[in-house]
N, C-alpha and C positions, 0 to 999 in steps of 0.2 A: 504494500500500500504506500502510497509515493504521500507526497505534502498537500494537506486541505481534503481528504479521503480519497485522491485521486491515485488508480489502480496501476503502478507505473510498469509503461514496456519495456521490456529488457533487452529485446530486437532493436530497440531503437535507440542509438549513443547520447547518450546527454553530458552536457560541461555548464559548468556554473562561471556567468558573466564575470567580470571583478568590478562591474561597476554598479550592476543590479542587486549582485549577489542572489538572483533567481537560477535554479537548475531548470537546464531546458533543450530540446534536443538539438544536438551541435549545426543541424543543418541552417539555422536560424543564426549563426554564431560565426564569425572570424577567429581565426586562429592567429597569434601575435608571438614569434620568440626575439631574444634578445643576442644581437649579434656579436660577436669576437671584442666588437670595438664599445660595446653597451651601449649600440641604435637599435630601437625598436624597430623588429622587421617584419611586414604582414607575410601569413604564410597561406594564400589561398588556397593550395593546393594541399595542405595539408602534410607536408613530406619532409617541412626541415626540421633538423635535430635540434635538442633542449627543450627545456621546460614551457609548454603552450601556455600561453593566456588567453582568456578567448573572452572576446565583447560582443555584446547585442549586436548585429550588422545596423547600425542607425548612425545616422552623424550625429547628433546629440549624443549616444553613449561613446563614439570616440575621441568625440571631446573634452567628454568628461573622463574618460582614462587619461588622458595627454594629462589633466590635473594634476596627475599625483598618484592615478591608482594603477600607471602600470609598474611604475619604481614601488608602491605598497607590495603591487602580486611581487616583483620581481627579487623583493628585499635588497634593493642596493640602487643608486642613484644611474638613472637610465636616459639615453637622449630620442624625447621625440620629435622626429624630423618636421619641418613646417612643410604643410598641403599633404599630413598622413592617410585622411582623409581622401582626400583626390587620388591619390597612388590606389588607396583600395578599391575605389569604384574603378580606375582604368583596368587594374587587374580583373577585376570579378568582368566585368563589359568582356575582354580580352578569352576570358573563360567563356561566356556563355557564348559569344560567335563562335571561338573554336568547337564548341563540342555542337553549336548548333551544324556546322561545317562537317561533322562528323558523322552525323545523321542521316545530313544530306548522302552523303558516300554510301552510307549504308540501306538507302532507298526509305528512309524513315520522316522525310522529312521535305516538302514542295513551297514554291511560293509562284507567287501570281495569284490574281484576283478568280479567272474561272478555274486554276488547277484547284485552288484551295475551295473555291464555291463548290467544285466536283467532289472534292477530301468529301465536304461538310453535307451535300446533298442525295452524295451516294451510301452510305451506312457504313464509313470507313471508320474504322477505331481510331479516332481524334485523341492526342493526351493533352495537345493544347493547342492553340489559336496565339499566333502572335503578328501585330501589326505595330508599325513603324511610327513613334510616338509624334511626329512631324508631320504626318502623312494628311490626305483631304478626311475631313470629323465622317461627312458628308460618304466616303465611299466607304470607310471604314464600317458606319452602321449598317452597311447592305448584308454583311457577314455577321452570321451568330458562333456563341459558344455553347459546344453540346452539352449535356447534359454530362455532368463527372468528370467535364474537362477543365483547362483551367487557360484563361488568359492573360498575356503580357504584351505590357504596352512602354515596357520599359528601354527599348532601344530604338536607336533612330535610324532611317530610311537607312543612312553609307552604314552603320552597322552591320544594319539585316544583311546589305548589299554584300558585306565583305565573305557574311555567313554560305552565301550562296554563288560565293564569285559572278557577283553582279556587280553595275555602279551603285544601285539601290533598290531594295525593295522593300513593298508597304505591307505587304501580305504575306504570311507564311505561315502554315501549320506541321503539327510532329503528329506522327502516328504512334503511338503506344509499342514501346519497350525500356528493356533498362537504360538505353542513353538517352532518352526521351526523359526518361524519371531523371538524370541528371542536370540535364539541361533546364527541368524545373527546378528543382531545388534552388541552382547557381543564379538562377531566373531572378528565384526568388528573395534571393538576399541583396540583390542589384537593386530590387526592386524598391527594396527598403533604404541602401544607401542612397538613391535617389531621390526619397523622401515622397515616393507615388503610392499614398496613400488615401480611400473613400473617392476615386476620383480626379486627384487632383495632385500636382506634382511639377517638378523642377525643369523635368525632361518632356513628359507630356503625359497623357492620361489613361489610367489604369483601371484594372479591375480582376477582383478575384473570382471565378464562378464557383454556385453553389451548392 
């Protein structure tokens, strides 16, 4: 039984913020080690050695680490770099094209307005719907999200483009598997450093489906 009677999964990794001090599962969570030279270093990928810190993915909580509480987690006096924030959104962006890219390769993944109408129209297993947060508001609402799907509005047109080796695109959906399931995830914590939150955001406009 996890905290507030809540039944906790053990499938699922959880890390406790240092700024919220909530346990929660890490997919939600940036990973932070402390480099050779005592620079905070974000570790999106999860893979460099030493002791993780891991913060809520929000500019507000890594803000408020930069205060003092990753030198707290780290027990020793540490340097955060100015624009840490920005490096981690470019990293996580940099992530979610790539593995959008990878999708593509692996036939999991279309973009264009009737390929993706076709995904959506024809009973294809959808895992998400993603459109280019710059894009026309106007052609964007011509497309829905299925049902148990989820959508992201958190990259812009030359993003999508890059994902797809194109100049840009507005439209693009995954079809359901495991690199689909990571591409949400990565999605989703972009989504948040972004700050595209009930609608409305830095980048352009979002939404979760239900």
């Amino acid at each position: 039984m996890g905290r507030g009677g809540r039944t906790k999964d053990r499938d699922v990794p959880e890390r406790r913020c240092i700024v919220t001090g909530e346990v929660s599962p890490k997919a939600g969570l940036i990973r932070f080690v402390v480099g050779p030279d005592g620079t905070v270093v974000p570790d999106v990928l999860e893979k460099l050695p030493g002791r993780g810190m891991w913060v809520t993915a929000t500019r507000d909580a890594l803000a408020k680490a930069g205060k003092g509480q990753f030198s707290r987690s780290a027990k020793a006096a540490v340097t955060v770099p100015d624009g840490l924030a920005d490096e981690v959104e470019r990293q996580l962006a940099r992530r979610v094209v790539d593995l959008i890219a990878l999708a593509r390769k692996a036939g999991l993944a279309v973009c264009g307005f009737e390929k993706v109408k076709g995904w959506l129209a024809g009973g294809a297993r959808v895992r998400a719907l993603m459109q280019a947060s710059d894009g026309s508001e106007r052609g964007k609402t011509k497309l829905w999200t299925p049902e148990g799907a989820r959508y992201f509005g958190c990259l812009t047109a030359q993003e999508l483009g890059l994902a797809f080796g194109r100049e840009t695109v507005i439209h693009g959906a995954l079809a359901s598997g495991g690199l689909s399931d990571r591409v949400v995830k990565e999605a989703s914590k972009l989504r948040s450093m972004r700050e595209i939150i009930d609608g409305e955001g830095t980048v352009g406009k979002d939404s979760k489906a239900t």
